[in-house]
C-alpha positions as CSV (number, residue, x, y, z in Angstrom):
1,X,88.2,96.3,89.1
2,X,84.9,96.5,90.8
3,X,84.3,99.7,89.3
4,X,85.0,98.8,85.9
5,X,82.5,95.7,86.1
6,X,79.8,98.1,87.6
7,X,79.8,100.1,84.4
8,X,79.6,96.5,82.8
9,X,83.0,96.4,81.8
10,X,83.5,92.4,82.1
11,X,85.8,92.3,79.6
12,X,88.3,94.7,81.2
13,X,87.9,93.3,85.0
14,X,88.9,89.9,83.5
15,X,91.7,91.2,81.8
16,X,93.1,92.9,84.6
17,X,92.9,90.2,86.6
18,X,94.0,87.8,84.6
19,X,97.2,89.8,84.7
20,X,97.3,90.2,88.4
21,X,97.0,86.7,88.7
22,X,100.0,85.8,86.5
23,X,102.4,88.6,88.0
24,X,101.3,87.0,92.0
25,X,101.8,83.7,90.6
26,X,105.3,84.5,89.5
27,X,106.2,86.1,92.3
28,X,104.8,83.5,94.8
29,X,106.8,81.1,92.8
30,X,110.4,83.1,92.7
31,X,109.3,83.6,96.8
32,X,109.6,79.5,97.3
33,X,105.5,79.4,96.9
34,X,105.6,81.3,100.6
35,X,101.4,82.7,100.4
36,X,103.0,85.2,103.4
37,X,106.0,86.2,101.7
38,X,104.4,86.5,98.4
39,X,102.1,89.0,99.9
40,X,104.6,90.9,102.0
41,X,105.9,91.4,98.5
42,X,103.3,93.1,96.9
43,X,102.5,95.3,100.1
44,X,106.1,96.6,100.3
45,X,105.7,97.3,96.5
46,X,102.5,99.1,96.8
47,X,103.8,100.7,100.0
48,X,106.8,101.9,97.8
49,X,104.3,103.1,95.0
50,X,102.4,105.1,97.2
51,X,104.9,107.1,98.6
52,X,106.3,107.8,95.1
53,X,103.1,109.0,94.3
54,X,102.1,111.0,97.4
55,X,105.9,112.7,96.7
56,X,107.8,111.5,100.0
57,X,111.4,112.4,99.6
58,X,113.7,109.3,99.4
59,X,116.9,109.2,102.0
60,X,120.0,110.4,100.9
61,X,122.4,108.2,99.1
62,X,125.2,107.4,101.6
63,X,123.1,109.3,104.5
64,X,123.8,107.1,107.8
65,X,119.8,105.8,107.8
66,X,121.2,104.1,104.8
67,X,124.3,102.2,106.1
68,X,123.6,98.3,107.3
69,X,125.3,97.3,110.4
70,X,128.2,95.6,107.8
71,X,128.7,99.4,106.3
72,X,127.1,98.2,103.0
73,X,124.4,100.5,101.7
74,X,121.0,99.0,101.5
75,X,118.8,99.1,98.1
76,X,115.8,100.9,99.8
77,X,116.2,103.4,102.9
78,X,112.6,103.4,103.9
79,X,111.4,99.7,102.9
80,X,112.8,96.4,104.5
81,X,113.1,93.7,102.3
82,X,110.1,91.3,102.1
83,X,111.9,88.7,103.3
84,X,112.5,90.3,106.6
C-alpha cells in the first residue's frame, strides 16, 4: 500500500485497506476476538501463500507426515492449525 500512496494513489491505499480491515475483523471475531490468534491466522495463511507461490511441493495424501497420532489425516501437512 505504501507504494501505491507514493505514486499518489490515496484512493487505492484506502480501499485496500479498508478491505483488509474488514477480512481481520471477521476473522478476529470467528477467532473469539483473540488479537494473537487472529494474527497467527493470517501468518499461517500468508505462510501457506508463499509456498504456493515459490512452488513447494505439498506432502503426499495419506504419506505418514500426514497421519495424526489418532490415524486421521490432517487438512494441511506442512501448516499447524492457528489455534495450536
Amino acid at each position: 500500500m505504501a507504494s501505491v500512496v507514493a505514486q499518489g494513489e490515496d484512493l487505492i491505499g484506502g480501499v485496500v485497506r479498508a478491505g483488509w480491515m474488514k477480512n481481520w475483523e471477521t476473522v478476529h471475531l470467528v477467532l473469539g476476538a483473540d488479537a494473537d490468534r487472529t494474527a497467527r491466522c493470517f501468518a499461517f495463511g500468508m505462510l501457506g501463500n508463499t509456498l504456493t507461490a515459490i512452488g513447494l511441493p505439498q506432502a503426499r495424501e495419506g504419506s505418514q507426515e500426514d497421519r495424526m497420532p489418532s490415524g486421521r489425516t490432517r487438512l494441511s501437512a506442512r501448516l499447524p492449525h492457528p489455534a495450536a
